[in-house]
Legacy VTK file of the C-alpha trace (Angstrom):
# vtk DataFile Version 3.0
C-alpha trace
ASCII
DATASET POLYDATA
POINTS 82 float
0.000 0.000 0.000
1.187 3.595 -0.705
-0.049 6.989 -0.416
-1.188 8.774 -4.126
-1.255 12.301 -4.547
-3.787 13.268 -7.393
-3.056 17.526 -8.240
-5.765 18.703 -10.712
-4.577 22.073 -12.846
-7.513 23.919 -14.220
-7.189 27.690 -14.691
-6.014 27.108 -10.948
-3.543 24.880 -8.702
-5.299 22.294 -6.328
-2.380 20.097 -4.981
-3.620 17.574 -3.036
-2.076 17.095 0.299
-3.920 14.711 2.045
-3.771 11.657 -0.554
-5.059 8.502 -0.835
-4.312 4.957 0.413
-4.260 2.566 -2.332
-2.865 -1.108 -3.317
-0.519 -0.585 -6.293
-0.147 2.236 -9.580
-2.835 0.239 -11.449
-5.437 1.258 -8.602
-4.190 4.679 -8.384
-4.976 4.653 -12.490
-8.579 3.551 -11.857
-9.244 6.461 -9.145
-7.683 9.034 -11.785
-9.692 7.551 -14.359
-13.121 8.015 -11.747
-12.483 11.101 -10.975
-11.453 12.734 -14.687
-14.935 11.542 -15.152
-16.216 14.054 -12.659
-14.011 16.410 -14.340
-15.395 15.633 -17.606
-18.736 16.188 -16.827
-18.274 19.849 -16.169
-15.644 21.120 -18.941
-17.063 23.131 -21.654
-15.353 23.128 -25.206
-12.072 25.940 -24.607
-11.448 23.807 -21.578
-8.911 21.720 -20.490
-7.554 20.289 -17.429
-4.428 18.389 -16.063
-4.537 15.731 -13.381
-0.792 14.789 -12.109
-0.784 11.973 -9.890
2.279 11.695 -7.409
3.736 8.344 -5.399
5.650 10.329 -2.251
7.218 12.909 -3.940
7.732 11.315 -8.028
5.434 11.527 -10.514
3.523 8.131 -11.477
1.570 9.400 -14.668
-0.424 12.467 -15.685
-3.757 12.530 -17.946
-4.595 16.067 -19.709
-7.377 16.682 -21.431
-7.399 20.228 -23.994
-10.657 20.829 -25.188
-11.468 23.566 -28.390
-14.283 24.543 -30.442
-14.384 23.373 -34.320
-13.172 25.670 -37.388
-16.766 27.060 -39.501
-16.389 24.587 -42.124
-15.837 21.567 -39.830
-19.290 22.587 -38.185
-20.851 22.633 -41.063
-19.309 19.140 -42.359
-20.695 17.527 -39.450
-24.308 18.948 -39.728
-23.915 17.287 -43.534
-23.295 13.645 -42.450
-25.837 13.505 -40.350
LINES 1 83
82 0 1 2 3 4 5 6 7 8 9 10 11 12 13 14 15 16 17 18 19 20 21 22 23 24 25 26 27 28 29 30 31 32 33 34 35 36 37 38 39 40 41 42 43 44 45 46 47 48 49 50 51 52 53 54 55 56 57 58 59 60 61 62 63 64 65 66 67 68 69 70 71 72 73 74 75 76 77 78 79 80 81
């Protein structure tokens, strides 16, 4: 068991001091993965966000996710194939 640190970086810093207990990497993976979902839910398109999850004091992976808004013409490509 080890202590995971999951920072989020949205606009703002949240570093997360407090952590969480878990078994191995693989289970840290599955709580980033639940709670990007969360994240998810409330970015708009422009947004983006950047989860860093630490072991101790080293980095064990980081997911991003950059969000934009389509060009005209791919707007109205889409509205055509449907």
């Amino acid at each position: 068991m080890a202590r995971y640190y999951f920072d989020i970086e949205s606009g703002t810093s949240h570093r997360d001091e407090v952590g969480e207990t878990l078994k191995d990497d693989r289970a840290a993976w599955r709580e980033a993965m639940r709670r990007a979902c969360e994240i998810e839910d409330v970015l708009a398109p422009g947004g983006s966000w950047r989860m860093t999850v630490r072991k101790e004091k080293y980095t064990v992976f980081r997911v991003s996710v950059d969000t934009d808004w389509p060009m005209e013409g791919e707007k109205e490509d889409r509205k055509s194939t449907r």
